[in-house]
Structure formats: structure tokens, C-alpha cells
N, C-alpha and C positions, 0 to 999 in steps of 0.2 A: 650634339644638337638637342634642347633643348624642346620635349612635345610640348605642345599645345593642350589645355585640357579642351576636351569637348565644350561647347557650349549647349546650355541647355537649355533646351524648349521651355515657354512659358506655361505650359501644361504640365510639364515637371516642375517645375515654382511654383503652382496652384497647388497640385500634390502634396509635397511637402511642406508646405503653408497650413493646409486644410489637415493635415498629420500631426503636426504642431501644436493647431490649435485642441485637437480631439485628445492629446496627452494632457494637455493643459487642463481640459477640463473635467477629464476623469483623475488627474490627482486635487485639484478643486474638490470635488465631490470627498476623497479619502481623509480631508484635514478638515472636511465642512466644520466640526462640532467646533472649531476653535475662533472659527468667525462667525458665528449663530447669534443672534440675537432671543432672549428670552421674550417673543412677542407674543406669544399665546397668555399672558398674565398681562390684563389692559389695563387695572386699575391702579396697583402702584409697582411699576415696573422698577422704580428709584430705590423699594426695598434692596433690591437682589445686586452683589457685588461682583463682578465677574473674574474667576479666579482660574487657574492653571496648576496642573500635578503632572509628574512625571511617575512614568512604571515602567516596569521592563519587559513589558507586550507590546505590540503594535497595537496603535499605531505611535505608542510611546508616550505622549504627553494629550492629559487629559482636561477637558474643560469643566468646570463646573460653576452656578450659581450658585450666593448664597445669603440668605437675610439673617441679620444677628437678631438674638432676642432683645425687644423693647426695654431697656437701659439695663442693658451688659452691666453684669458686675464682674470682672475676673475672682473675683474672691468666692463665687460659688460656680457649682458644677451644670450644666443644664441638659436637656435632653436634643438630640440630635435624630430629625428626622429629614429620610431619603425619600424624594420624590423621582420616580423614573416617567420620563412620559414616553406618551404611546408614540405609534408611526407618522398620527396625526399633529405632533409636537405638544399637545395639551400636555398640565402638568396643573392638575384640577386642586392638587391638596396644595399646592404651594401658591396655586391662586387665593385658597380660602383663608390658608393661615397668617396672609400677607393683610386680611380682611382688620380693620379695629379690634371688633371685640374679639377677634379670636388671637391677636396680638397680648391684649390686656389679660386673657385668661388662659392661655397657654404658652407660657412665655421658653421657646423654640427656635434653637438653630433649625435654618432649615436651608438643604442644600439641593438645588437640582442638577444633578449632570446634563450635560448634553451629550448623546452618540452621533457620528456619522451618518450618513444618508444610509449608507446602507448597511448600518450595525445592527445586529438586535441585542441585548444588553444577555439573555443566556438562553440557551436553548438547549432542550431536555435530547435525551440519548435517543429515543423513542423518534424513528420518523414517521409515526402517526400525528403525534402532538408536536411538530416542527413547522416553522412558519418559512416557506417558500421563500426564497430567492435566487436570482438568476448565476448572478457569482461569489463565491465563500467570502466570507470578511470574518477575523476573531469577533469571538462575544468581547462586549466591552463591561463585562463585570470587572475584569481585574480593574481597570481604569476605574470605577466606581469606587472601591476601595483602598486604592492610591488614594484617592481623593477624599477618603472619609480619614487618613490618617495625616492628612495633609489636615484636614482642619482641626484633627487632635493634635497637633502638634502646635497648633498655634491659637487655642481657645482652651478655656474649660470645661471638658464634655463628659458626663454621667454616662462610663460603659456600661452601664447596668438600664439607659436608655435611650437605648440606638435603634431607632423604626422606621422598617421599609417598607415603602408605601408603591403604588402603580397600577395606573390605567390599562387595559388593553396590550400591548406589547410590554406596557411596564408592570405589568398584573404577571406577565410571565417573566417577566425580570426578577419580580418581588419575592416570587414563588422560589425561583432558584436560587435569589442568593439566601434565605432563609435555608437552603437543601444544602448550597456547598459550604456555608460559611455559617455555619451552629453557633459558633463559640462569637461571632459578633455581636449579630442581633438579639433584642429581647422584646420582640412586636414588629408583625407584621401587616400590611391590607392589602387587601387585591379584588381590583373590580373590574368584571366582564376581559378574565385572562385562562390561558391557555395552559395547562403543563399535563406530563405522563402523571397519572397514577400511581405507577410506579418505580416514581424518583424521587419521594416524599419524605423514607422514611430514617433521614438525619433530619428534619425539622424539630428543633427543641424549642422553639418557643413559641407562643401563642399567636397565629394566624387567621387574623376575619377576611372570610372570602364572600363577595356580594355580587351575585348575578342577576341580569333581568332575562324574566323566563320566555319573553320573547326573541331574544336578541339574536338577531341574522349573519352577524359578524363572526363571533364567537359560539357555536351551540352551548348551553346550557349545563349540556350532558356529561361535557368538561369539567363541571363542578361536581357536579352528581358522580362523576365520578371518582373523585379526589374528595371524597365526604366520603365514601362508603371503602376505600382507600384508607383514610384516616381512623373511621371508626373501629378497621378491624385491627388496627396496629396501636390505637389507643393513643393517639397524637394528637396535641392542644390545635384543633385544627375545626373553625365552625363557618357556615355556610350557611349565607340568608338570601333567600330570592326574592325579588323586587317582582310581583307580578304582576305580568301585561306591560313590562319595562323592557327596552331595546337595549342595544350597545352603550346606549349614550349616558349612562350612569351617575361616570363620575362626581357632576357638578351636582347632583343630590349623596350620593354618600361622603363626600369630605368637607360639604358645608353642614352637614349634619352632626353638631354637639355629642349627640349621644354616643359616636361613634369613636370621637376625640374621648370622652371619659370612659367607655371601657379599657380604651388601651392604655388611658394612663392608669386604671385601676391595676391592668395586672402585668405593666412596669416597673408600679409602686408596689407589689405583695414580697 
């Protein structure tokens, strides 16, 4: 004889329903970075191409933006700058360099990743200098660098000028990938970001860090201490505070000229 299966209450079908839908949308959240839209860049959003890499980290396949330099020549090499943005999604240097004249006079691959909702791009050993979250996700630096080999494989890019740049979460991004990955970069910036002290000292190449001496988000002392960090290990590492300046930084140090020719001066040394 053949049982019958139970039938089930409609409060078991709500259940399971409402189960359903809460997987759904916490794997939603885990792939976010690959249906993002680059909306924090309002003015020429048509710059930036959206592109896809694979690594062999979770969450496996990486997104990133990227604008070519104003009329590509494959027959020369160009410089390739990372913009990491913060939690807030801003990505201030790839807004600026997206700008006319900073198109006309720094003529720049520029590539923005996108992380997960709840990635942070690296995070230092140090749980003083660790940014809070509720459940573990990988740093998505590997995936960063999938992706900066994904666009050496398919453009011409100057290893000798690969610069990583980042706001706030991406200031701590910026920081680390300069610490884990030496032998990539040759310039770095980092404005109003977080990192240990020290876990500094594989940086080889020249790092501008810009903080404002108000800022409520990030303290200050962060820097201050990663300057005095620096100085005693003798590492290309310099530190300018914007004062009476909050968090909100970015959109004055990446539209800022001055800021774009030191680093290409000592990309180019």
C-alpha cells in the first residue's frame, strides 16, 4: 500500500517560501560586484567599459571598470591606474580622470573594480586597524589583481606604471596592496584610510597618504601613525594633512594636478 505523503499546512509553504526567498537574497548580495553599476561617476559614466576576470579565490570571477586612454595607440605602452572605492562606492580618482583635461594630459588606463557588499578589498593582521563586519567574506585583493593581468593581457601597459589609488576603505585597500604585492606597483595614494603600522614594511614604492585633521570616520592618528612607522624604517612613504578637513577628502585630492604630477614624476625617475 502505497502512504500518502502528509499534506502540508499553508504556514509550512509561507515557511519555506520566506527561506527561499532570504537564500536568494544573501547569495544576491555575494555576486553583487558583478551586477553593479559604476553610478557614483555622474559625469561621463560612457568612459568606463565593464569587464569580467577570473582567479582562483572566491568568489571566483571578478568585475571591473575601465576607460582607455584618449586615442589608444597599441604601438606604445601607457600607465595603468587602480582605483579602489570606499564602502560608500565613490571612486573619486576615476571620476576626476574621466574629467577633459585630465584625459588630454594624462593620457591613463584607468580601471575601477568593484567588491561585494560585503568585501573589503584587504585587511591588515592587526585587529586594532580591522574594519568591523558581522560575517567573514575573503579580501577581494586577489580578484583586483586577476584583473590588472587581465588587462595586461589585452592592452599595452607600462609595468614600471602601475598606481594604486583609494578612498576610505580603498585607502586601506591601497595601503595593502602596495604591503602584499611590492613587486607590482610603482605608486601609490591614499586618502582618509586605515592600516596597522605595522604591516608597512614591504612597501617599495613611493606612497602619498592625505588625511583631514578633522576627520570623524577615520581618526588622523592612523596616519600619524604610519608616518612615524615609516620614517623609522626609512620607507618612500609621505603624509600631508588637509586641516580643518573631514573624511570627505577625496574630491579635493584627485582633482588636484599637483597631486597627478608628483606621481608621475617619480614613476618616471
Amino acid at each position: 500500500m502505497v502512504q500518502e505523503k502528509p499534506k502540508r499546512s499553508l504556514f509550512d509553504k509561507l515557511i519555506n517560501i520566506f527561506c527561499f526567498l532570504i537564500i536568494i537574497w544573501f547569495s544576491a548580495g555575494e555576486v553583487s560586484h558583478l551586477y553593479r553599476k559604476l553610478d557614483t561617476i555622474k559625469a561621463t559614466p560612457e568612459l568606463y567599459e565593464h569587464h569580467y576576470s577570473l582567479s582562483g579565490t572566491f568568489p571566483f570571477i571578478g568585475s571591473y571598470f575601465l576607460m582607455k586612454p584618449k586615442n589608444y595607440n597599441p604601438k606604445y605602452k601607457y600607465p595603468l591606474v587602480i582605483v579602489l572605492h570606499g564602502i560608500s562606492k565613490h571612486a573619486y580618482a576615476a571620476e576626476a580622470l574621466a574629467r577633459p583635461e585630465f584625459r588630454n594630459k594624462y593620457p591613463f588606463f584607468v580601471m575601477v573594480p568593484i567588491a561585494p557588499k560585503r568585501a573589503f578589498w584587504a585587511t591588515p593582521k592587526d585587529k586594532v586597524y580591522q574594519m568591523k563586519r558581522n560575517i567573514p567574506y575573503p579580501d577581494h585583493l586577489p580578484q583586483v589583481i586577476a584583473g590588472i593581468n587581465d588587462i595586461k593581457d589585452k592592452y599595452q601597459i607600462d609595468d614600471k606604471k602601475i598606481i594604486m589609488t583609494g578612498h576610505s576603505m580603498g585607502a586601506s585597500g591601497a595601503i595593502g596592496a602596495l604591503e602584499r604585492y611590492p613587486d607590482i606597483f610603482t605608486a601609490g595614494i591614499a586618502s582618509s584610510g586605515s592600516w596597522s603600522p605595522q604591516e608597512i614594511s614591504h612597501i617599495k614604492a613611493p606612497l602619498f597618504i592625505f588625511h583631514g585633521t578633522k576627520d570623524r570616520a577615520v581618526p588622523v592618528q592612523n596616519s600619524i601613525n604610519i608616518e612615524n612607522a615609516a620614517k623609522a624604517l626609512s620607507l618612500p612613504i609621505s603624509v600631508e594633512y588637509l586641516k580643518g578637513k573631514g573624511h570627505g577628502i577625496g574630491s579635493l585630492i584627485y582633482t588636484n594636478q599637483r597631486v597627478w604630477n608628483d606621481v608621475m614624476k617619480v614613476v618616471s625617475e
